[in-house]
C-alpha positions as CSV (number, residue, x, y, z in Angstrom):
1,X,14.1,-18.4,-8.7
2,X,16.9,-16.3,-10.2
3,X,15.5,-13.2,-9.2
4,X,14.9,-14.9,-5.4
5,X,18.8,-16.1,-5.1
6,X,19.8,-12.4,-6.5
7,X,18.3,-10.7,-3.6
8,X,18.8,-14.0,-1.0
9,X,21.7,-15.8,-1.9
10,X,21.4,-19.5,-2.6
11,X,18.4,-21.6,-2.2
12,X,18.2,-25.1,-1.2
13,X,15.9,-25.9,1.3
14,X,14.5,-24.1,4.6
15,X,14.8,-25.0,8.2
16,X,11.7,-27.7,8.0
17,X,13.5,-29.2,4.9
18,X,11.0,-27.9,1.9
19,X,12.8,-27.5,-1.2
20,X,12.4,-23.7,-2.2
21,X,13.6,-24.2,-5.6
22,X,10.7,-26.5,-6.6
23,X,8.7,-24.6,-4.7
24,X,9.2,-21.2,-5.9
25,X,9.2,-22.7,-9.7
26,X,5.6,-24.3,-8.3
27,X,4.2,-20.6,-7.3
28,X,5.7,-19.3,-11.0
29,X,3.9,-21.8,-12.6
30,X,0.8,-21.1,-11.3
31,X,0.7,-17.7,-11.5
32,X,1.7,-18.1,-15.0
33,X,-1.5,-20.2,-15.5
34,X,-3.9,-18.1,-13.1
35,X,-2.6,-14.7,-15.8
36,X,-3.8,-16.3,-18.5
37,X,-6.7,-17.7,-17.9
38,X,-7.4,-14.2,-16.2
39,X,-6.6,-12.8,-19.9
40,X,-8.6,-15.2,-21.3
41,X,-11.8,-14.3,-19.8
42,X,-10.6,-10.2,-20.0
43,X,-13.5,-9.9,-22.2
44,X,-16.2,-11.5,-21.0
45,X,-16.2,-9.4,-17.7
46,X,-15.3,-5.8,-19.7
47,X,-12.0,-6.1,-18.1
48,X,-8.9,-4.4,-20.2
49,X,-5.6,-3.1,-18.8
50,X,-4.2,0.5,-20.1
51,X,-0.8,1.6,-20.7
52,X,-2.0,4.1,-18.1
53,X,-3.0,1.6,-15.5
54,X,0.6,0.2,-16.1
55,X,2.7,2.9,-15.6
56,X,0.5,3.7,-12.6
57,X,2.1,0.7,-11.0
58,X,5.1,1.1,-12.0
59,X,5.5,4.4,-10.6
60,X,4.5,3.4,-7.2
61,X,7.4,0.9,-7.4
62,X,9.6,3.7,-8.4
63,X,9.2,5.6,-5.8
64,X,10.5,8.9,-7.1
65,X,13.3,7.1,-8.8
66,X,14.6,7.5,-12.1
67,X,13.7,5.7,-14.6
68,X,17.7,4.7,-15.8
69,X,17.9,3.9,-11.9
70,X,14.7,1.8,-11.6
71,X,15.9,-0.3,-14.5
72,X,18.5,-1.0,-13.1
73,X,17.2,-2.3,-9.5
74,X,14.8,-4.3,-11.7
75,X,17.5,-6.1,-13.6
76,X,19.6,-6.8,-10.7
77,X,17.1,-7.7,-8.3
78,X,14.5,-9.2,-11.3
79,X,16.8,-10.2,-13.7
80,X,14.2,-8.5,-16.0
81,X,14.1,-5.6,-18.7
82,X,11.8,-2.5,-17.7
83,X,9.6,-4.1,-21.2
84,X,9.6,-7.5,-19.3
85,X,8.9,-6.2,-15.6
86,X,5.8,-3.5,-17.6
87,X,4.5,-7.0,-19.3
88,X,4.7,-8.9,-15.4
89,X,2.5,-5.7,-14.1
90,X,0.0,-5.7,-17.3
91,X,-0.6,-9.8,-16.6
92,X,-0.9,-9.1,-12.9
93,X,-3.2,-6.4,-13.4
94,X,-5.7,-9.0,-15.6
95,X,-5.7,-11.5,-13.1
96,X,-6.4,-8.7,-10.6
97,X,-9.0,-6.9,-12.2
98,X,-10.7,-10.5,-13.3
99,X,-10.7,-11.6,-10.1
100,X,-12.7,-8.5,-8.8
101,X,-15.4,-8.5,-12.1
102,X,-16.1,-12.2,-11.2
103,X,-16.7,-12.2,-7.6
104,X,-19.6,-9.7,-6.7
105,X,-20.7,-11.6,-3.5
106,X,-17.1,-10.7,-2.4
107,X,-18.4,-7.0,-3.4
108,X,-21.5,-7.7,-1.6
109,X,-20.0,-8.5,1.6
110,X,-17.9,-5.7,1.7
111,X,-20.3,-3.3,1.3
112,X,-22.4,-4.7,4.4
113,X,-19.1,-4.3,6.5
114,X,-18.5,-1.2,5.5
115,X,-21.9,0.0,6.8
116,X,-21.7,-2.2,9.8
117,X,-18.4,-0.4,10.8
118,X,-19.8,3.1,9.9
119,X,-22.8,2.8,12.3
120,X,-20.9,0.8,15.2
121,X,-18.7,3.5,15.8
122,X,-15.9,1.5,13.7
123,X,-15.7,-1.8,16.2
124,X,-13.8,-4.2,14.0
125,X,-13.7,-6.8,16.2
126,X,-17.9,-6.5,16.9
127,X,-17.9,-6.5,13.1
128,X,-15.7,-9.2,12.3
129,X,-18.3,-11.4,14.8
130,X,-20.9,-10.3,13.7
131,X,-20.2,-10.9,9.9
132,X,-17.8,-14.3,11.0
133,X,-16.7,-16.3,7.9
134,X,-17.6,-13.5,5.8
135,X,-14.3,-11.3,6.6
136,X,-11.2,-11.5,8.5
137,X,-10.3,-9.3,11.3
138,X,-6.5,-8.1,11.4
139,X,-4.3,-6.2,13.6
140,X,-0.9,-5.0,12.9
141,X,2.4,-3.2,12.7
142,X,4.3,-2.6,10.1
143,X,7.5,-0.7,9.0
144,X,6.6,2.8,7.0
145,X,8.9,1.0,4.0
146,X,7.1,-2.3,4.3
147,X,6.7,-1.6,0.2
148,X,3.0,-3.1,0.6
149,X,3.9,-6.1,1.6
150,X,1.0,-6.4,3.5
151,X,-1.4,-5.8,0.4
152,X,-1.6,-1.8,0.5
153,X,-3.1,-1.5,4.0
154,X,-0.4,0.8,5.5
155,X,-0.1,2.9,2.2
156,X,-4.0,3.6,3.0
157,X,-4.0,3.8,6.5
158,X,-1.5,6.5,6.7
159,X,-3.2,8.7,4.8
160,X,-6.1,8.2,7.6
161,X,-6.6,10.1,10.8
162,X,-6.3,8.1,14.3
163,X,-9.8,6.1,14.4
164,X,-11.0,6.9,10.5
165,X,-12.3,4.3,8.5
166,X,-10.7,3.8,4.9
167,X,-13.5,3.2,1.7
168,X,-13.6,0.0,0.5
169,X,-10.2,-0.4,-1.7
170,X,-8.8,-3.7,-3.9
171,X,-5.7,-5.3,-2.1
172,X,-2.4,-5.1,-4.4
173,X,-2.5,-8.4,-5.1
174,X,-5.9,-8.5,-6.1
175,X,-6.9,-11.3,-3.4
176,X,-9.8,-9.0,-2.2
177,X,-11.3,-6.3,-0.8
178,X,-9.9,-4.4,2.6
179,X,-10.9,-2.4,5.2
180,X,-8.8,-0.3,7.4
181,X,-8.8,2.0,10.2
182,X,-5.5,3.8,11.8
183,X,-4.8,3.0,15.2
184,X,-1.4,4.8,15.3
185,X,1.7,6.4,13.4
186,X,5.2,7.3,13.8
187,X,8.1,7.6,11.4
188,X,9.0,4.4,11.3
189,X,5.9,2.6,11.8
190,X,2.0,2.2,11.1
191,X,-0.8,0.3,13.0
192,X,-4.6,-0.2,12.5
193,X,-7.3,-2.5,12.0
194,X,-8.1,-4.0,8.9
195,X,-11.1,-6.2,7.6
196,X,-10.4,-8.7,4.8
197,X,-13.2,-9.6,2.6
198,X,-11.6,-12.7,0.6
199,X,-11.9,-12.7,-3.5
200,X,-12.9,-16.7,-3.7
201,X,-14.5,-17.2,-7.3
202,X,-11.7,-16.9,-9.2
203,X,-10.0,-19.2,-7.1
204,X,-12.3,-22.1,-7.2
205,X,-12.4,-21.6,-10.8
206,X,-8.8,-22.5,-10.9
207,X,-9.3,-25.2,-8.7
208,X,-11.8,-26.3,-11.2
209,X,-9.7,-26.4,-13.9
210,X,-6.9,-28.2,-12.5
211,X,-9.5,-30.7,-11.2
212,X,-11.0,-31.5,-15.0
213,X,-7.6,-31.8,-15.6
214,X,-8.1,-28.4,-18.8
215,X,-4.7,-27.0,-17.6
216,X,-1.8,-28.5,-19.8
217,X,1.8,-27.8,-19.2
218,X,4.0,-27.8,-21.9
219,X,7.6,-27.8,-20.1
220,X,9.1,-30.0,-17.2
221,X,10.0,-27.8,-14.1
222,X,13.2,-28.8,-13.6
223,X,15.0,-29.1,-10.3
């Protein structure tokens, strides 16, 4: 929330009267929860995070910065040290990586796209029919700085040529597998086509949790 009114200004509530506050210190909390139990099952699924898959991240955020200058945008705009910020990356990166190792229909599915779109001639739209709930079809355009807001599909598709289709790659917030194929680039911008094969396991099994009521919260979220 800190971090939120740093780079936003004050939050109250939004133009349909939610109360952002609560709700962003709703979304903390559950990632919080969804990390651990990510780490908690690291070693069941042969899942570990190294220093090097860290620092990987990290310097994708960086973006050719310094690292003096880098810790310094993250404490401003954060309100975190570079230790804290590598520790959010590491937790992110379990419940990533967990959520990938549990769901291999997910894997499954994106495979059979894949080929579908490879001997098509790369129709996503005749694929996303044909394979229906399995994916979801996307089209977009998005700034050249859009900082992967859209989960890493215009940091892959730009490194495509006009009508190639991308492997099968993890989304950046590790809520499945995507597909994409470049419709168009300038310097400012970047289009394509992009399949989305949902991650869904690791979601029902939070659901599950909170359902037998296993999750227990220790502090009040406070208004």
């Amino acid at each position: 929330v800190i971090a939120t009114e740093q780079q936003q200004g004050s939050l109250e509530k939004n133009d349909d009267g939610v109360d952002l506050i609560k709700q962003y210190k709703r979304q903390a909390m559950n990632m919080a929860e969804e990390c651990t139990y990510a780490k908690s099952r690291a070693d069941e699924f042969g899942v570990q995070v190294s220093e090097e898959d860290i620092l990987k991240v990290e310097k994708d955020h960086r973006d050719n910065r310094s690292e003096k200058v880098f810790r310094d945008i993250v404490a401003n705009n954060f309100g975190l040290s570079l230790k804290e910020y590598r520790r959010m990356i590491e937790l992110s990166l379990y419940r990533k990586k967990v959520a990938e190792a549990m769901d291999s229909k997910a894997k499954k599915d994106a495979e059979e796209a894949l080929a579908l779109l490879k001997s098509n001639g790369g129709n996503f739209s005749e694929a996303a029919k044909k394979l229906d709930k399995k994916v979801m079809l996307d089209e977009a355009t998005v700034p050249m700085d859009s900082m992967n807001l859209d989960g890493g599909r215009a940091t892959e598709a730009v490194k495509l040529d006009k009508g190639e289709i991308s492997p099968i790659f993890v989304s950046k917030n590790g809520d499945g597998y995507y597909i994409v194929s470049l419709t168009k680039k300038t310097k400012e911008e970047v289009s394509y086509r992009s399949l989305w094969i949902r991650f869904t396991k690791f979601s029902k099994a939070i659901q599950q949790l909170r359902k037998d009521n296993k999750i227990k919260e220790y502090i009040e979220l406070q208004d």
